[in-house]
Each structure stands twice: as C-alpha cells, then as structure tokens.
C-alpha positions as CSV (number, residue, x, y, z in Angstrom):
1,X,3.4,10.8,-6.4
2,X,5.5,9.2,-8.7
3,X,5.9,6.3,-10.2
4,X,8.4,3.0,-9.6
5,X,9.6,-0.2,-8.4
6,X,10.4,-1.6,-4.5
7,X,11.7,-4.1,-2.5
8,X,10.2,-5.0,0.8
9,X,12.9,-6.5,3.4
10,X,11.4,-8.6,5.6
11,X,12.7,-11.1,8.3
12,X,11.6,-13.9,9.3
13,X,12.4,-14.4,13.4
14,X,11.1,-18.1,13.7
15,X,9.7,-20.7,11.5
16,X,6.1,-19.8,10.5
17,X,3.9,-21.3,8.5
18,X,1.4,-18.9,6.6
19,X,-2.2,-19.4,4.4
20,X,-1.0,-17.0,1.4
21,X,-5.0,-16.4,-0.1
22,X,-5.6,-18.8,-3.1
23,X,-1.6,-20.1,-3.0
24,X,-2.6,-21.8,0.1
25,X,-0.3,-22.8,2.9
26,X,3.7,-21.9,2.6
27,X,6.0,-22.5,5.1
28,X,8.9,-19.7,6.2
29,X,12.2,-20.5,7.4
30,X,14.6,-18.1,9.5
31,X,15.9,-15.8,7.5
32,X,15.1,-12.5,5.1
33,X,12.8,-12.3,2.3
34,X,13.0,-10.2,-0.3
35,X,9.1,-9.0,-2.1
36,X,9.3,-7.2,-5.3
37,X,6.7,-4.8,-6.7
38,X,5.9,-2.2,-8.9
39,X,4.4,1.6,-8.2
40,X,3.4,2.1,-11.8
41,X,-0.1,3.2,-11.3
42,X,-1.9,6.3,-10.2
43,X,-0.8,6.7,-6.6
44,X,2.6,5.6,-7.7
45,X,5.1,5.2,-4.8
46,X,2.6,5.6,-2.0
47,X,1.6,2.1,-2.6
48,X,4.8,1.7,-0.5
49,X,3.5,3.8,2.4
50,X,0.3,1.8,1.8
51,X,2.2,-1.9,2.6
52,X,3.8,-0.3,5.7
53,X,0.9,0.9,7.0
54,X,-0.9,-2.2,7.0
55,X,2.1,-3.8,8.4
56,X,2.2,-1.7,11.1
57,X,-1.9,-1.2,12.2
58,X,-3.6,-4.6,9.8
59,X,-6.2,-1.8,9.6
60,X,-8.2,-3.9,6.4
61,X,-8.4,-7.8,5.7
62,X,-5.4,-8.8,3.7
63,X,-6.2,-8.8,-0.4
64,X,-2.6,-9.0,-1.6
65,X,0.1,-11.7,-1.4
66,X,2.1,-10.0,0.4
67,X,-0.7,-9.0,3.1
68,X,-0.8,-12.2,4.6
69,X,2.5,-13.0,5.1
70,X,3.0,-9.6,6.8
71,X,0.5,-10.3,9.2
72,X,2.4,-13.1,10.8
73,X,3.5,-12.0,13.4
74,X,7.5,-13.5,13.3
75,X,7.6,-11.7,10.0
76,X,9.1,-8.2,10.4
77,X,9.0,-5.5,7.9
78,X,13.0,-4.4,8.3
79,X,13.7,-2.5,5.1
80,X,12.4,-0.7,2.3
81,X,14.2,0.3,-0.8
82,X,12.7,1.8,-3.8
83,X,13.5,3.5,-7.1
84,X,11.7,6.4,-9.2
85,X,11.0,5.2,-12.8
86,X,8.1,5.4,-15.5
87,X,9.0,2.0,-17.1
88,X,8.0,-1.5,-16.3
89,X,11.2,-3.0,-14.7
90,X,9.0,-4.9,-11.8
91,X,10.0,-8.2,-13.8
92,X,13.6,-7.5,-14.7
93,X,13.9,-6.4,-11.0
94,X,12.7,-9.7,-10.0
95,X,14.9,-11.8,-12.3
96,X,18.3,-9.3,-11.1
97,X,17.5,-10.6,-8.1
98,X,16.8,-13.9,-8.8
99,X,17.3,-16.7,-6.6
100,X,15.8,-19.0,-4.4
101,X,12.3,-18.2,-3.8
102,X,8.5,-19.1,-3.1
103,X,6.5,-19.9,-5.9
104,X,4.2,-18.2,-7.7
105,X,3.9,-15.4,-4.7
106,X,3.5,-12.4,-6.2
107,X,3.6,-12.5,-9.7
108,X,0.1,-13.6,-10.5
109,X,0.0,-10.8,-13.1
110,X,3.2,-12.2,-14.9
111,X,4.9,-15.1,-16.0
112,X,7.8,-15.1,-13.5
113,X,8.0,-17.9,-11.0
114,X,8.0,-15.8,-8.0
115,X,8.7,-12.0,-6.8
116,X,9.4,-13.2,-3.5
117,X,12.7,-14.6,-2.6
118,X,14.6,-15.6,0.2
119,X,18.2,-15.1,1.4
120,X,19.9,-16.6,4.8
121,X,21.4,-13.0,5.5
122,X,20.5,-9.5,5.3
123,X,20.5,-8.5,1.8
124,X,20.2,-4.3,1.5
125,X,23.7,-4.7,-0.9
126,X,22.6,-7.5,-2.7
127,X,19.2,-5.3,-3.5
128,X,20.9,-1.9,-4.0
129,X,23.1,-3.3,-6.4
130,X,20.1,-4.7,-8.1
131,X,18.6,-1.9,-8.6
132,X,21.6,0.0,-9.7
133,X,22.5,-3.1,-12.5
134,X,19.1,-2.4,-14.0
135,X,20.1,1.5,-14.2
136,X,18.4,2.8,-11.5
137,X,19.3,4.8,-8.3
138,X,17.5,3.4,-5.4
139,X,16.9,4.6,-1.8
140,X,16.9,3.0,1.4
141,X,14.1,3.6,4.3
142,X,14.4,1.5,7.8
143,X,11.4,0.8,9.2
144,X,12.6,1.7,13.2
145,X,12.7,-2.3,15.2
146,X,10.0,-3.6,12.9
147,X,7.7,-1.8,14.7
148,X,3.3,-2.3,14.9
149,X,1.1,-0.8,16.7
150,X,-0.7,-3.5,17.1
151,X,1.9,-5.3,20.0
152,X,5.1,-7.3,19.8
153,X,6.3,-10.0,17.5
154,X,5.1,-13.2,19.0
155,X,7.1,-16.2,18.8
156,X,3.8,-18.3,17.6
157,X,5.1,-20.6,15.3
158,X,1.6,-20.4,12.9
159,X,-0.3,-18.0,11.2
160,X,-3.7,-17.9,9.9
C-alpha cells in the first residue's frame, strides 16, 4: 500500500462532550472537524481504511485520539481525503490548514498544538486546496450518510 497523508471530515450533529484517553474531557460544538494524519508506515494508506472501519463496526477499544471521538455517536465520519507521498508533510499539512482547533489532539508525536481543527461549514475546498498548496494531488472518498453498522446516530448529548 503506499504511503501518505489524510484528512478525516467529520461532523459534529449536536453538542457532545467526549473523554479523549489521557487529554481528558473536550467538549464539541456543531459543526465539522477536520483530523490530520500521516500513512507513512508499513501499511501506508490502509491506515485510512483502518479508521473507517472502526468508525463504522467499534470492532476494538479505542487506542488513538481520534478513536474516541469517533465513537460518539453525534460525530459522523463524512469525508475522507488523502494524498500519495513518501515524505513527512503530516505537520505542514496541519499548519496549511491551520486554524482554530482542539489542543493537543493528535499531535502527541510532534510539537504542533493540535491536528484537529474545527470549521462552522463543510470544508472539502478548504482541505483540497491544502493539500494541493503543499504540492500534492489529493483525492476525495464520501463515506455514504455517515453510515455504522452498529445503529443510528443518537442525539445523546455525552459520550464516554
């Protein structure tokens, strides 16, 4: 599989608040959130496959940031976009995107102050533009209504 760098498009359908591992409580407001990430190691790209999948079936307990604010269940994995490359632009991505965000989710690997950032609308142009600033050529992947198998968004306003 090869190697690269993704952003997760996810939206947030009601006010949550989530217990993000060892960052502890965060609370999420309506809107879309935008997680950065890097594919840089052996199974490259199909880290992506690996994120929807547990969004979609929770088949393991959560072990990355990201995990546990997928499982709420008024978070919705909308988009995926994604870019083949061998060098480390995870980071740069990040920054090109910029904005405002949660702290320290993410990024405990680096010294940027978050890889997860928020925007009031849908932001697929904002993050294919992104991509392309930094000189690469992403691609876009819908994830069909947010869809998991394990039932229907909920409208429960708090998540373990």
């Amino acid at each position: 599989m090869d190697n690269g760098v993704y952003c997760l498009i996810l939206e947030c359908i009601a006010p949550v608040a989530v217990c993000v591992g060892a960052l502890g409580p965060r609370c999420f407001v309506l809107g879309w959130y935008l997680y950065i990430g890097s594919a840089l190691g052996s199974g490259g790209l199909s880290r992506v496959s690996r994120h929807i999948r547990f969004y979609c079936k929770q088949y393991r307990k959560p072990k990355w940031h990201i995990d546990y604010l997928m499982e709420a269940d008024c978070i919705l994995l909308r988009r995926v976009v994604c870019a083949k490359t061998k060098s480390d632009l995870e980071c740069l991505l990040a920054a090109t995107i910029g904005g405002e965000g949660v702290p320290q989710f993410g990024c405990s690997d680096c010294s940027c102050p978050t890889h997860l950032f928020y925007r009031k609308e849908m932001p697929e142009i904002e993050v294919m533009a992104a991509f392309e600033t930094i000189g690469l050529q992403p691609s876009a992947h819908t994830i069909p209504g947010g869809f998991r198998e394990r039932g229907q968004p909920s409208s429960s306003p708090v998540a373990r």
